[in-house]
C-alpha positions in Angstrom: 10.4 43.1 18.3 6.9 41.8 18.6 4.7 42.9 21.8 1.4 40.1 20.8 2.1 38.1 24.1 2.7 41.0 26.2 -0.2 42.6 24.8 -2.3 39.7 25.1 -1.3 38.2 28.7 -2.4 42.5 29.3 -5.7 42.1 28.0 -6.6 38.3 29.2 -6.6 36.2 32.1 -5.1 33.3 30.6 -3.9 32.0 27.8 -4.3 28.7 25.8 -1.0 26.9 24.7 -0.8 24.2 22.4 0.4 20.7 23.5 2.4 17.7 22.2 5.2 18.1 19.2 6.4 14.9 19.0 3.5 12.5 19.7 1.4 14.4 17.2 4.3 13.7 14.5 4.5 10.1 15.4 1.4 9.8 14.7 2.0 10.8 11.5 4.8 8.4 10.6 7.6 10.2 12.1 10.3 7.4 13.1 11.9 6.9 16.3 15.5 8.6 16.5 14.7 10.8 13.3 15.0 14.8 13.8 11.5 15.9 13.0 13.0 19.5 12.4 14.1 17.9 8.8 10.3 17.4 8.1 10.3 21.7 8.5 12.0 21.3 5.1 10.9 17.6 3.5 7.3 17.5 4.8 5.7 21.2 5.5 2.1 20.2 4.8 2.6 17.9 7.9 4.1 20.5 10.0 1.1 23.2 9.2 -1.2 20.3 9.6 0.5 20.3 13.6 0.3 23.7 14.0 -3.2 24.5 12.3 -4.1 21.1 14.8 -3.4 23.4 17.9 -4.9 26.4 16.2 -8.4 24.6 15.5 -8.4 23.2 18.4 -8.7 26.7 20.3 -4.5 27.4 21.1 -3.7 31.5 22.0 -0.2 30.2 21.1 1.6 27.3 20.1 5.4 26.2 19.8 7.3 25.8 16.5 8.9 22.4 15.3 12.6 24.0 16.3 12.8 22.0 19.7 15.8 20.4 18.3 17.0 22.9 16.0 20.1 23.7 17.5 23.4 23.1 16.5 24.6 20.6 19.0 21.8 18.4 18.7 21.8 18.2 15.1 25.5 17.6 15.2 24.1 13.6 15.9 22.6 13.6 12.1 25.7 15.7 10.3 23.3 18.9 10.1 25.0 21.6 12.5 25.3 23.8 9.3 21.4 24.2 9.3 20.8 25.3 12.3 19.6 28.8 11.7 17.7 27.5 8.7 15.9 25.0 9.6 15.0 27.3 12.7 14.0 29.8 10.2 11.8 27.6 8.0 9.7 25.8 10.4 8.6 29.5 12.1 7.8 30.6 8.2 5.2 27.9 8.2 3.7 29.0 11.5 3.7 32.7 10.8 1.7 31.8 8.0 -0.7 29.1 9.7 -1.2 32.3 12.7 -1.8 34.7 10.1 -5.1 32.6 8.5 -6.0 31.9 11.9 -8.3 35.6 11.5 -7.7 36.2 15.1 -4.2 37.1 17.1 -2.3 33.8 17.4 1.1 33.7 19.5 4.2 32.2 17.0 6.7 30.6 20.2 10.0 29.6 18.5 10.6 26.8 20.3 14.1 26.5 22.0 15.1 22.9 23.5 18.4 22.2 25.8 21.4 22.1 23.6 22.1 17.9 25.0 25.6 19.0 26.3 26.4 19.2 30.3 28.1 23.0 31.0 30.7 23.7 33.1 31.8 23.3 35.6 30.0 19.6 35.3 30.5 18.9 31.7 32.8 20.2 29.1 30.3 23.0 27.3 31.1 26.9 28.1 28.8 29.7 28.6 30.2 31.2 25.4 29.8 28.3 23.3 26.3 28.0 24.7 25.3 31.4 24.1 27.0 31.3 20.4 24.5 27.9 19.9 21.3 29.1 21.4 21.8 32.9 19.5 22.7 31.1 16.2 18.9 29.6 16.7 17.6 32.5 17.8 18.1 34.8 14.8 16.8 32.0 12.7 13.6 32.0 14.9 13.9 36.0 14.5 13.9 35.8 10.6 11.2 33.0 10.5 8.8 35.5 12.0 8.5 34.5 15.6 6.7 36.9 18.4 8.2 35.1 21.1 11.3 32.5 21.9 10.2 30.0 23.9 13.0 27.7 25.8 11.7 25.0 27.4 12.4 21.3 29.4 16.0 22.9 30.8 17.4 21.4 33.8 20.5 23.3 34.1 20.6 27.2 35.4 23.8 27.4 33.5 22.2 26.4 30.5 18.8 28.8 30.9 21.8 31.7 32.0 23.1 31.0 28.3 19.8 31.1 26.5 18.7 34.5 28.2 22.3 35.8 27.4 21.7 34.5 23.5 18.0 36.1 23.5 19.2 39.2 24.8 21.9 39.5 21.8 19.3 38.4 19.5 16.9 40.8 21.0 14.0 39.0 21.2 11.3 38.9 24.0 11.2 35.4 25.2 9.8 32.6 28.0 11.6 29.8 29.8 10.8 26.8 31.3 12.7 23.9 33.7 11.5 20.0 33.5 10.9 19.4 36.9 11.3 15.2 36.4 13.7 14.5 39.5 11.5 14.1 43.2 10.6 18.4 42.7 14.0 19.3 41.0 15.2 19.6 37.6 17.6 16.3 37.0 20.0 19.2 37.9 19.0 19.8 41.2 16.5 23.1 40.9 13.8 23.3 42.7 10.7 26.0 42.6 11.9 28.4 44.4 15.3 28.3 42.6 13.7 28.9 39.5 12.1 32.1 40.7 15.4 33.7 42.3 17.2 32.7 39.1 14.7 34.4 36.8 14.8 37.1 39.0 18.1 37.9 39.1 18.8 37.1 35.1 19.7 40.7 33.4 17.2 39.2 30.9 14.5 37.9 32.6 11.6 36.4 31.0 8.1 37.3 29.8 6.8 33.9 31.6 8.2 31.6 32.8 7.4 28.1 34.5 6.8 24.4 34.0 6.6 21.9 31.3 7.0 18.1 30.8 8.5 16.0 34.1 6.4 13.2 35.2 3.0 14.0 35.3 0.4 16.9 35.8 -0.2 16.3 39.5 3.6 16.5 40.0 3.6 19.5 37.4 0.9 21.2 39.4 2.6 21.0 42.7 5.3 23.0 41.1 3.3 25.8 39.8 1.8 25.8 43.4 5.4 26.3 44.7 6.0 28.9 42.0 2.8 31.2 43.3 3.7 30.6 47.0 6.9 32.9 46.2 5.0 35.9 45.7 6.2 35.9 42.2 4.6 38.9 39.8 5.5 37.0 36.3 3.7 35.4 34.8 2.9 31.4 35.2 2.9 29.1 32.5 1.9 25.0 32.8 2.7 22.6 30.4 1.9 19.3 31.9 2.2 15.7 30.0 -1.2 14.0 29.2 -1.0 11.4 32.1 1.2 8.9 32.6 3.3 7.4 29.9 2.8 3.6 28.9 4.5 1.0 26.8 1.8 -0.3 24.5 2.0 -2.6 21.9 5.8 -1.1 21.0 4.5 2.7 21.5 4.8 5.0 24.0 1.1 6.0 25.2 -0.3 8.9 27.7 -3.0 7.7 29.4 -4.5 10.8 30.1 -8.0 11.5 28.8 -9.6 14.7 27.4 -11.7 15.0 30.7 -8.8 15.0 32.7 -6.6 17.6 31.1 -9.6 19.9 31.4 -9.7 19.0 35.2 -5.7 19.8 35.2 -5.9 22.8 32.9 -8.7 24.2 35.6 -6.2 23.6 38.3 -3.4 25.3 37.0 -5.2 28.7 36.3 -6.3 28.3 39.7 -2.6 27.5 40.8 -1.3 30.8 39.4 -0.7 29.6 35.6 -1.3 32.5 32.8 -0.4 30.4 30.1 -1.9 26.9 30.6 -1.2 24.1 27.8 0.1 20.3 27.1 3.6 18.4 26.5 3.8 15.4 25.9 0.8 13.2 24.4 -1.5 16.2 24.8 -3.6 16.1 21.6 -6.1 18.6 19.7 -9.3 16.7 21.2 -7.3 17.7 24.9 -6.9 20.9 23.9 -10.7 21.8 23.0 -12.0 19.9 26.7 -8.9 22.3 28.3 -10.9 25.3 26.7 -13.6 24.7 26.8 -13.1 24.0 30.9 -11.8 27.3 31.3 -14.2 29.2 29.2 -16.8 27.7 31.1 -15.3 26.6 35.1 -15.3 29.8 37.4 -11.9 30.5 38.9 -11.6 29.4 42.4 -8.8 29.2 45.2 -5.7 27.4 44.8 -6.3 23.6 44.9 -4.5 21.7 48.3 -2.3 18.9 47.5 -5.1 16.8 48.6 -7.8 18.0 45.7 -4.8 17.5 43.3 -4.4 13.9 43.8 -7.5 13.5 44.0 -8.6 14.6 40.9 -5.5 14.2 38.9 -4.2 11.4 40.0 -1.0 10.6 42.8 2.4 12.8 43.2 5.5 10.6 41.9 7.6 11.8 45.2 6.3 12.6 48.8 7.2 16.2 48.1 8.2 19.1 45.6 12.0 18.6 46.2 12.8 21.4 48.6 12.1 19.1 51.4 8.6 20.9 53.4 6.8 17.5 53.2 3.3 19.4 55.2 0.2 18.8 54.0 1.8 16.2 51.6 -0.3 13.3 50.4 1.4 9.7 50.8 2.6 8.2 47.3 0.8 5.1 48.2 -2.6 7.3 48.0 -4.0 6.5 44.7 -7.2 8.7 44.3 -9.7 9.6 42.2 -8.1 9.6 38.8 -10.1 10.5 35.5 -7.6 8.0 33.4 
């Protein structure tokens, strides 16, 4: 297996992830309710133009176009046979896009939530998860992959299954939870849940942390609740670009360049290691989030206060696990850069 993250998150303070997969791909004429894993196979020069995008734009590491690439999700378009293939074929073209790059570049197969509720809830087994997540895995593994990378979970059952599949596949990898629900996963998991159930996995992580939810002040919070654990592991942050819109029949993030810098800032200060984007984040976000860090001296933790007002209002009055001190009122609007 490949040690380039550990090595690097070793040698560096932090580390710069990419950001968006599917916005960028819209904008490239992907259609709504199409797989863009398929374009791993019918469009590659689109898919290295996404990840040399990230690259170009200053990324330590960026995700491959596998978020679907599982067979339970691609069950919905009659592909569940190509699985491991398609997993394989879109980490080729990143191995080869890091491998130009002249400098050590992270390759994070990316690993999205299979779409199925587990037991006891729903009617998907741990063994059948495992069996789905590994079948990935060892495509991701073959593609050329340093790291797995399983991200926007909201189940513990689910993220159990994926560190069991890892393990099997062995493969170093990071995790992280959607916290899109008043704090919690839409499953109920808060912060500090998170941290005793990496803690207690048999596989734990490299990293582990936040990405997506509703916003970056919310994301932030979250990181913030992360640290305040004492956790050792490393931190990652992967907060949207704003706010989404409906505009003009599109979805649109109306966060700017300046303000992901501002929120890329906070998060090292939060705790984060690994600080990118998620959804709507784009290359010209991803230079102003470098170039913040390379250039903004670390400082303490920001207060709930500073993060609403310089990122904009939290979506719930607190970070789901009910302490509500020191909380900011969602009627408090701010200083937003937006």
């Amino acid at each position: 297996m490949t040690q380039l993250l550990h090595t690097l998150l070793a040698q560096r303070d932090w580390l710069l992830a990419d950001g968006a997969t599917g916005t960028n791909l819209f904008n490239m004429g992907l259609e709504s309710g199409d797989p863009p894993e398929f374009w791993n196979d019918t469009k590659p020069d689109n898919i290295r133009k996404l990840y040399s995008g990230a690259v170009e734009a200053g990324s330590d590491l960026f995700l491959t176009n596998t978020f679907g690439a599982n067979a339970s999700r691609l069950r919905l378009h009659n592909a569940q046979h190509r699985a491991r293939e398609l997993s394989r074929i879109g980490t080729e073209i990143a191995r080869d896009v890091a491998d130009r790059a002249g400098h050590p570049v992270v390759v994070a197969g990316s690993v999205g939530p299979t779409g199925d509720i587990m037991e006891p809830a729903g009617p998907l087994s741990h063994s059948d998860a495992v069996e789905i997540f590994h079948e990935q895995a060892e495509g991701l593994k073959e593609g050329g992959a340093d790291v797995l990378w399983l991200e926007t979970i909201s189940a513990p059952e689910e993220y159990r299954a994926a560190a069991a599949a890892f393990a099997l596949a062995d493969m170093p990898w990071c995790g992280t939870m959607s916290f899109d629900t008043a704090g919690r996963t839409m499953m109920g998991v808060t912060s500090s849940a998170m941290v005793d159930l990496v803690e207690t996995l048999p596989n734990p992580p490299l990293a582990f942390g936040a990405n997506c939810g509703t916003g970056a002040s919310d994301l932030l919070r979250t990181v913030l609740g992360f640290a305040a654990t004492g956790t050792d592991r490393p931190l990652i942050a992967k907060g949207n670009a704003g706010i989404p819109k409906y505009v003009d029949g599109h979805i649109h993030y109306d966060g700017t360049p300046d303000l992901m810098a501002a929120y890329a800032v906070m998060a090292r200060d939060s705790g984060a290691r690994i600080i990118g984007g998620c959804c709507g984040t784009m290359p010209e976000h991803l230079r102003a989030m470098r170039h913040a860090l390379e250039t903004t001296a670390k400082q303490p933790a920001p207060t709930l206060d500073m993060i609403a007002a310089e990122i904009g209002p939290f979506s719930s009055d607190n970070d789901g696990t009910g302490d509500q001190s020191n909380a900011p009122k969602r009627e408090r609007r701010g200083r937003r850069r937006a």
